[in-house]
C-alpha positions as CSV (number, residue, x, y, z in Angstrom):
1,X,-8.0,-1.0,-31.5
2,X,-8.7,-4.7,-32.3
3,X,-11.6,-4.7,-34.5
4,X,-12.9,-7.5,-36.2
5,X,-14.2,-7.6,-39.8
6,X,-15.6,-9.9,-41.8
7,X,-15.4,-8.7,-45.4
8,X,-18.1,-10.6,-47.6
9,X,-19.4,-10.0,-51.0
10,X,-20.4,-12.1,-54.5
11,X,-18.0,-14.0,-56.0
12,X,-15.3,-12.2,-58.6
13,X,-16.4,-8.5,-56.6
14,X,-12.8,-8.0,-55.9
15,X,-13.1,-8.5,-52.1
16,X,-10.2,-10.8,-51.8
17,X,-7.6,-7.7,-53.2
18,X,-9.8,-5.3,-50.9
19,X,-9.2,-7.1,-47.9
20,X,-5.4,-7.1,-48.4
21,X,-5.0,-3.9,-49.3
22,X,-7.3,-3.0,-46.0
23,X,-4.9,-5.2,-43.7
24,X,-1.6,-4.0,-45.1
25,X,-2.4,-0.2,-45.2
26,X,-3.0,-0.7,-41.1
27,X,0.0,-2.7,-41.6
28,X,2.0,0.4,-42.8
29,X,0.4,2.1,-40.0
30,X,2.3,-0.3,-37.0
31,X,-1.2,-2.1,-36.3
32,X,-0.7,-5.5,-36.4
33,X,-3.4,-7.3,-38.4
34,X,-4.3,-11.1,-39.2
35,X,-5.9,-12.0,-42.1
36,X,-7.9,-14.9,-42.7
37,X,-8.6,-17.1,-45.5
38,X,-12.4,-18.5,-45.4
39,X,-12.9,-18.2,-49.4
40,X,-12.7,-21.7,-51.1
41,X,-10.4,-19.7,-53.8
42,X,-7.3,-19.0,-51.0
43,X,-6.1,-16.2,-53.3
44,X,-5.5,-13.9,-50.3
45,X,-1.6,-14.9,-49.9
46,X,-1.0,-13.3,-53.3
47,X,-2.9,-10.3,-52.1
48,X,-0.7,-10.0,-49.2
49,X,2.8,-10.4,-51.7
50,X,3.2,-13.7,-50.5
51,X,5.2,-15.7,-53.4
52,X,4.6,-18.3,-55.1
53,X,6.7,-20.6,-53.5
54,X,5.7,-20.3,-49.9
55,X,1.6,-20.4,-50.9
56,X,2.5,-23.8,-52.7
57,X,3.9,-25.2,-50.2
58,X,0.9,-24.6,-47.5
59,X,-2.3,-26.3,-47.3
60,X,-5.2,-25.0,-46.1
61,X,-6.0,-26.1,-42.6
62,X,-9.7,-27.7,-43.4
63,X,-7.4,-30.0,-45.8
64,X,-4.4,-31.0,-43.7
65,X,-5.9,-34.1,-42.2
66,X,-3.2,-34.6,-39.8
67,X,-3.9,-31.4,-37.9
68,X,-7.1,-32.5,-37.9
69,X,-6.9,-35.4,-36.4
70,X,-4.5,-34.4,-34.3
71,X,-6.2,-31.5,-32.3
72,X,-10.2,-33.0,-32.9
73,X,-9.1,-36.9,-32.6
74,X,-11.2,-37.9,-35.5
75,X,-9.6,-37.8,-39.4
76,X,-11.9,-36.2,-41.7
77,X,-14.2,-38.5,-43.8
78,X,-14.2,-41.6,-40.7
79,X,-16.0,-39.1,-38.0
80,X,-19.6,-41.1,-38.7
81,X,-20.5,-42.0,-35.1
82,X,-17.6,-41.5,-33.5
83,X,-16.9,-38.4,-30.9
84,X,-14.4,-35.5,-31.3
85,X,-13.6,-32.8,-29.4
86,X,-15.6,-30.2,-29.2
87,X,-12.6,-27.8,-28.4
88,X,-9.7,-28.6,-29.3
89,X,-6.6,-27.0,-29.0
90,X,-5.5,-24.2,-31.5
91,X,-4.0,-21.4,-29.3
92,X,-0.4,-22.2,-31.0
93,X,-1.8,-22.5,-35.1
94,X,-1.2,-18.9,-35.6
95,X,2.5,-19.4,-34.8
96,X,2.9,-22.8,-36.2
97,X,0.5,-22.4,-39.6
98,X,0.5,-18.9,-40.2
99,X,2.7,-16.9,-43.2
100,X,4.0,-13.7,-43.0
101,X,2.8,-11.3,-45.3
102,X,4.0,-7.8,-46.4
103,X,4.0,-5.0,-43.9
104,X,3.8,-6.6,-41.2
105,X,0.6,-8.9,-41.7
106,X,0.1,-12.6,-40.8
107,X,-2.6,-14.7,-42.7
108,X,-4.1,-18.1,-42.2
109,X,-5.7,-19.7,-44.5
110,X,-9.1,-22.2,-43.3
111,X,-10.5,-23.4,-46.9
112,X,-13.7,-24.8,-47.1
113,X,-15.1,-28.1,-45.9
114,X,-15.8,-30.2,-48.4
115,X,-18.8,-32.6,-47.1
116,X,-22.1,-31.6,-46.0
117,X,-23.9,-28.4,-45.9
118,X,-24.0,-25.1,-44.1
119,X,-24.9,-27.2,-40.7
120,X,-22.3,-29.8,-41.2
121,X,-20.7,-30.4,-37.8
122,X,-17.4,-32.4,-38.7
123,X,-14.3,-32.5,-37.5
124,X,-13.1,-29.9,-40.1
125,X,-16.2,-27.5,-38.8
126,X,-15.2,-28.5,-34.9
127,X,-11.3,-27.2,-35.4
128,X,-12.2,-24.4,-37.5
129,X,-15.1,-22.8,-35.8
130,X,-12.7,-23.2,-32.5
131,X,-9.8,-21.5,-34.3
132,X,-12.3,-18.7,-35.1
133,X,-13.3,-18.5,-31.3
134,X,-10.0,-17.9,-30.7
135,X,-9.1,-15.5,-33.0
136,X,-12.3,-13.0,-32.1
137,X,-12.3,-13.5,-28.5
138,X,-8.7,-13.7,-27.1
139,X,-6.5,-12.0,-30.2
140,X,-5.8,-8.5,-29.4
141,X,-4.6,-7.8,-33.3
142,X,-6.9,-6.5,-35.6
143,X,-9.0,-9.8,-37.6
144,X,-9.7,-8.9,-40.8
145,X,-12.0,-12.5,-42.6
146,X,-12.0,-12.8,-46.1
147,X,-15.3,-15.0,-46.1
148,X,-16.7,-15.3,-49.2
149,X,-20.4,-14.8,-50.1
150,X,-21.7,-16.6,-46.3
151,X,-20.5,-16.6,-43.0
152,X,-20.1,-20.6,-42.6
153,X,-17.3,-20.8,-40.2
154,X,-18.9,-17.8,-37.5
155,X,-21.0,-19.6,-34.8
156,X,-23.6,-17.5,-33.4
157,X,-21.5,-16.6,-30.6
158,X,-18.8,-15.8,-32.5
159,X,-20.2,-13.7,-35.0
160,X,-21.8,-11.4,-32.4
161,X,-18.5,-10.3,-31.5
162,X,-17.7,-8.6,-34.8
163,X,-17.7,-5.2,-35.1
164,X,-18.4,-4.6,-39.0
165,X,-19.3,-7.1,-42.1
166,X,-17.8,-4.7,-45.0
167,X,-19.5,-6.0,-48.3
168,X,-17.8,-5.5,-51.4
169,X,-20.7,-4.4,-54.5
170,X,-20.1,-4.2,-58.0
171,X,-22.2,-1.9,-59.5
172,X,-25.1,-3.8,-60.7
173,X,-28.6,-4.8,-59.3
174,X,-27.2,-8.6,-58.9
175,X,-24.5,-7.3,-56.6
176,X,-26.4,-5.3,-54.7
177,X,-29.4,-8.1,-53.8
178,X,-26.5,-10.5,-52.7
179,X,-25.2,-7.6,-50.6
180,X,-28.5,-7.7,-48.8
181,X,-28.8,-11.3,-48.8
182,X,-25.2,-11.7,-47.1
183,X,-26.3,-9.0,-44.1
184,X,-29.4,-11.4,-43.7
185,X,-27.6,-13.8,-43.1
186,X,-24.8,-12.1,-40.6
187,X,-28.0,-10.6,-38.9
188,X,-29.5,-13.8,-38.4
189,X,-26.1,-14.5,-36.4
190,X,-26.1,-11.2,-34.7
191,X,-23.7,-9.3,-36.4
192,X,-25.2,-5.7,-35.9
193,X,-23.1,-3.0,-38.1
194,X,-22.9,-3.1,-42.3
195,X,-21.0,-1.5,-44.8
196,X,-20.3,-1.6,-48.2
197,X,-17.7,-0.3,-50.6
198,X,-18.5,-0.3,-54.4
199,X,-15.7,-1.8,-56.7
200,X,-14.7,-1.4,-60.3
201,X,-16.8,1.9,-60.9
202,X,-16.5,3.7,-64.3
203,X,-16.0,7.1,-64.1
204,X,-19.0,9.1,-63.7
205,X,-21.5,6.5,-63.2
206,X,-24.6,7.4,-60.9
207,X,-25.1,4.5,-58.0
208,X,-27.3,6.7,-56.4
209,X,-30.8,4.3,-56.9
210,X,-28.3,1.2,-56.0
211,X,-26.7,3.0,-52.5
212,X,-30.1,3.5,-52.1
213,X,-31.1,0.4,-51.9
214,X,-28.8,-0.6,-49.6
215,X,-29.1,2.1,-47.4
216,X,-32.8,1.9,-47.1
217,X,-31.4,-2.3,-45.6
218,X,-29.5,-0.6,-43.1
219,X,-26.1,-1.1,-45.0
220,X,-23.7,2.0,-44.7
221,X,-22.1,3.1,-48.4
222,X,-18.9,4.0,-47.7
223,X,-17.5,5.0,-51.5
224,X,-17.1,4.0,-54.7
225,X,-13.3,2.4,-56.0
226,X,-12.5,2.9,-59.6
227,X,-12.2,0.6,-62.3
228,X,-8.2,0.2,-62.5
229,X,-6.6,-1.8,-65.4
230,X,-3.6,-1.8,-62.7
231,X,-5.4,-4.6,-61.2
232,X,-5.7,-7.0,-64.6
233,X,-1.9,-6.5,-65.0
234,X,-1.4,-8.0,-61.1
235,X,-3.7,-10.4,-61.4
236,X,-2.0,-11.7,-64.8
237,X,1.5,-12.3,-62.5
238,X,-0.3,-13.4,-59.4
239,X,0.9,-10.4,-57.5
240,X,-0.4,-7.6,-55.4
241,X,-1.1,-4.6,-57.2
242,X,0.6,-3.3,-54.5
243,X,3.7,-4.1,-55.2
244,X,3.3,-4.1,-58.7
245,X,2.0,-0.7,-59.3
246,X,2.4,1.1,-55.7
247,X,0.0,3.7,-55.5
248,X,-2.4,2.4,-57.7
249,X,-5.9,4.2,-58.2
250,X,-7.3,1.3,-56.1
251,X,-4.8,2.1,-53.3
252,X,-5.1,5.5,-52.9
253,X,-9.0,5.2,-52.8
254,X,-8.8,2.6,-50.4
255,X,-6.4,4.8,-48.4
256,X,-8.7,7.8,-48.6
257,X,-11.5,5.7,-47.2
258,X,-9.9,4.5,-44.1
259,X,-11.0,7.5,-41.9
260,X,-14.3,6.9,-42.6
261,X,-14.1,3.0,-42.0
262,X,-12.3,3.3,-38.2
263,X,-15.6,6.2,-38.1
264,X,-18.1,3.4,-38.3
265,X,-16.1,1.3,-36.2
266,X,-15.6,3.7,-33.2
């Protein structure tokens, strides 16, 4: 099935390392799944056991200038007055700008625009909201989009084609009211379904007033993941706990949740 979910949350919730673990778990499974990069922080590719060398090497596509000109026919920072195109061509970026990632995953990563404000329309904004088109409507993998606290690169259109924003919550009432801010905002853009997964949960704490928050805002708890120090260790070596402890508390939650995500989604 080709779903498409954005995964959202507060900054430093984990969401980056649940998004990779989502897409290479499906991976395993023979369903092929792109990932993409929206978070200013590009840290997916280490989530996906992409080394070091091949993320160094890549720039994110907001920031190659070339490409940008190229496809839009206006170079980032000289667009003032001048016209670009509205859709340009980016059926062949996967192919040419995307990295392989383990089990069978492919990721590109967007970045952020760096001028103007959530309704900047730039030439950055034209080729990226255009890739996203792309990707949602004519992509018959599953889109999994790593995108941060907002949902600045989904036009309206877009955005009512996904199927599920999964929030990532850390338990804490700070978390939580930037869960419900976040499905404001996709609502506003007509994404209809929500979920959220708490992270980094102590043993035996009691989220029950928090999931109840978020249920009463029509958001969907789906389960707590524990606190793992396996985590720290991979982060310390830029590396997936994936690969650096296999079967990591994180993992197997994650893995044990899967049922009840495809669930929501079907």
């Amino acid at each position: 099935m080709a779903w498409r979910i954005s995964i959202a949350g507060k900054g430093g919730v984990g969401k980056t390392t649940i998004t990779g673990i989502l897409g290479r778990l499906w991976g395993r499974q023979g369903r092929p799944t792109i990932l993409v990069d929206c978070d200013p922080s590009t840290n997916l590719a280490s989530a996906l056991g992409i080394d070091i060398e091949e993320r160094a090497d890549r720039v994110p596509l907001a920031c190659d200038h070339d490409l940008v000109e190229d496809r839009v026919g206006v170079r980032p920072g000289e667009s003032y007055g001048q016209m670009f195109r509205l859709n340009p061509e980016v059926d062949d970026i996967l192919d040419t700008y995307g990295m392989d990632g383990a089990d069978g995953t492919k990721l590109l990563t967007l970045g952020t625009i760096s001028t103007g404000g959530s309704g900047c329309f730039c030439p950055e904004s034209a080729l990226l909201k255009a890739l996203m088109r792309h990707l949602v409507f004519k992509r018959d993998e599953i889109i999994l989009m790593d995108m941060a606290a907002g949902v600045e690169h989904l036009g309206r259109g877009t955005a009512e084609k996904v199927d599920l924003m999964l929030i990532v919550v850390e338990p804490g009432a700070r978390s939580v009211d930037t869960a419900i801010q976040v499905k404001g905002m996709g609502a506003d853009l007509g994404i209809k379904r929500y979920a959220a997964i708490f992270n980094k949960v102590p043993d035996g704490m009691d989220l029950s007033v928090l999931e109840g928050k978020l249920e009463e805002e029509g958001i969907t708890v789906i389960g707590h993941l524990p606190f793992d120090s396996a985590l720290i260790d991979a982060d310390m070596i830029d590396v997936s706990v994936m690969d650096h402890a296999p079967g990591s508390k994180v993992e197997r939650a994650m893995e044990e949740m899967l049922p009840q995500i495809e669930e929501i989604l079907t």
